[in-house]
C-alpha positions in Angstrom: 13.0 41.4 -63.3 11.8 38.5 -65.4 8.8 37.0 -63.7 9.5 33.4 -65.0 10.5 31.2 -61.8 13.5 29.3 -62.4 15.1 26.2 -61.0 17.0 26.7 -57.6 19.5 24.2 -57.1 21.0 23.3 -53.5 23.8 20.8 -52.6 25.4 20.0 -49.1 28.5 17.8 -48.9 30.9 16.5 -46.3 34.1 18.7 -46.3 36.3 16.3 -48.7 37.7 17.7 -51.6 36.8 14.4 -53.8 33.0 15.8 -53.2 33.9 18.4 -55.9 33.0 16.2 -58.6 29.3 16.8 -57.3 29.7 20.7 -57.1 30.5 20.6 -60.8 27.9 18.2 -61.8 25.1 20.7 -59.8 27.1 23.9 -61.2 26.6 22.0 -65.1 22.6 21.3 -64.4 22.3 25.5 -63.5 24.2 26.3 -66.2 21.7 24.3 -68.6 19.0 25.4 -67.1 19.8 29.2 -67.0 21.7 29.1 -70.5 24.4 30.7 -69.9 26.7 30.9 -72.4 29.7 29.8 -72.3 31.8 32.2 -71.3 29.7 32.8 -68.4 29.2 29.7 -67.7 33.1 29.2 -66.9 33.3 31.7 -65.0 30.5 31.0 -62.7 32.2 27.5 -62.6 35.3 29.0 -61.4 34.0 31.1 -58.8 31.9 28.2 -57.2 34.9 26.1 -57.1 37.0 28.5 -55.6 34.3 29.7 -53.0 33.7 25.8 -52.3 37.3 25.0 -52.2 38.1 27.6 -49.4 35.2 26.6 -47.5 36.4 23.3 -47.6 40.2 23.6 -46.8 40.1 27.0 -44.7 36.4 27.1 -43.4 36.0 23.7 -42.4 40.0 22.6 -42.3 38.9 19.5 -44.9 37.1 18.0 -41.6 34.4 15.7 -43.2 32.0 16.0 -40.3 31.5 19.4 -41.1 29.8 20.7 -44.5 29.6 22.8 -46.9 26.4 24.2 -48.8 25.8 25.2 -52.2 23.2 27.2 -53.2 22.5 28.7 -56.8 19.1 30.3 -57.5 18.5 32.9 -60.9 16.0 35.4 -60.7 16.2 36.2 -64.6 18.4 39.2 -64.8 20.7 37.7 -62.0 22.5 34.5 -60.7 22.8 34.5 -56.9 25.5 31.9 -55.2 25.6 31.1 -51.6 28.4 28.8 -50.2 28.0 28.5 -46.4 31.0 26.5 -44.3 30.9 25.6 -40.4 34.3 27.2 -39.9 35.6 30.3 -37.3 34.9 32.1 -39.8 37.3 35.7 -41.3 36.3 38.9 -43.1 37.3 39.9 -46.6 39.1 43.2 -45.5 41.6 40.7 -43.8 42.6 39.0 -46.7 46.5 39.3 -47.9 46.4 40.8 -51.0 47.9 38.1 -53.7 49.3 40.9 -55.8 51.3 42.4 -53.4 55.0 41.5 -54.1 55.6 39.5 -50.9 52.7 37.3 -51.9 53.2 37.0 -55.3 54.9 33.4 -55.2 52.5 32.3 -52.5 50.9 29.4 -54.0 47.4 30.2 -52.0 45.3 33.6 -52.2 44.0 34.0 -55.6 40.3 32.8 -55.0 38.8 35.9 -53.6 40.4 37.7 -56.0 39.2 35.7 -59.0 35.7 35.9 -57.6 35.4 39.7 -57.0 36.6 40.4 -60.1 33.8 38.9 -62.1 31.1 39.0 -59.1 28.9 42.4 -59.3 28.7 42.0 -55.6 30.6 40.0 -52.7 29.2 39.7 -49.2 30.7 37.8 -46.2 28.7 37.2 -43.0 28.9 34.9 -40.1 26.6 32.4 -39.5 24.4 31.8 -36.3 25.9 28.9 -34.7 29.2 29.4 -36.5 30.9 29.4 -39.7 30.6 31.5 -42.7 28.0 32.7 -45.9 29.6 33.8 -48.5 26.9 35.5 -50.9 27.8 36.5 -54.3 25.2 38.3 -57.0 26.5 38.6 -60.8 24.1 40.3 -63.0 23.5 38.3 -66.3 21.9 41.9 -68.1 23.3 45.6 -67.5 20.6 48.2 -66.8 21.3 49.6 -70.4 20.8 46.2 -71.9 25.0 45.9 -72.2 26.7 43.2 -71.3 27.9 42.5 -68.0 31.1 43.2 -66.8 
């Protein structure tokens, strides 16, 4: 693991989608300061906005007395992204899957899909006092020295 301590960055908004515009503007100072390219870098951006989108709309039903949290930290060799709501709350496993024919015109469903297929690892856990954490880990470095996936 690199031992150089990087920049965490944290951001907690009321549950309006027009707060976005600070999401991206947080989500563009970590990808500066962990030089991601840009591949990588769009990627990240997309996951993050889809993580903080459904936390906004389903966790916290766009209510702007509740929030949501950001939270993007780098430990070198990895990026980890929290996004916490004050929703009810689900679990991943009860998710429709969007590529199943009867969902396929469905105009919702893709973000979790989106996100664990470029994530290395997706956690979902509930919250003391309520709502959810979403953790999600992508590895900037393989083990081999390859690229990521």
């Amino acid at each position: 693991m690199n031992s150089k301590r990087q920049r965490r960055f944290e951001l907690t908004i009321p549950s309006r989608l027009e707060e976005m515009q600070a999401v991206h503007a947080l989500i563009a100072e970590a990808v500066k300061e962990y030089k991601l390219s840009s591949e990588m870098a769009h990627w990240i951006e997309l996951s993050i906005s889809e993580s903080m989108i459904n936390a906004i709309q389903h966790g916290n039903r766009a209510d702007p007395a509740k929030q949501a949290t950001l939270r993007i930290s780098s430990s070198g060799d990895a990026i980890e992204i929290i996004v916490e709501d004050e929703g009810k709350g689900f679990t991943l496993d009860k998710i429709a899957d969007p590529t199943d024919k009867a969902n396929l015109l469905k105009p919702s469903g893709r973000g979790i899909l989106i996100i664990r297929s470029f994530m290395d690892e997706v956690d979902l856990s509930f919250r003391k006092g309520g709502g959810c954490r979403l953790r999600m880990v992508k590895k900037l470095r393989g083990v081999d020295g390859a690229h990521p996936k």
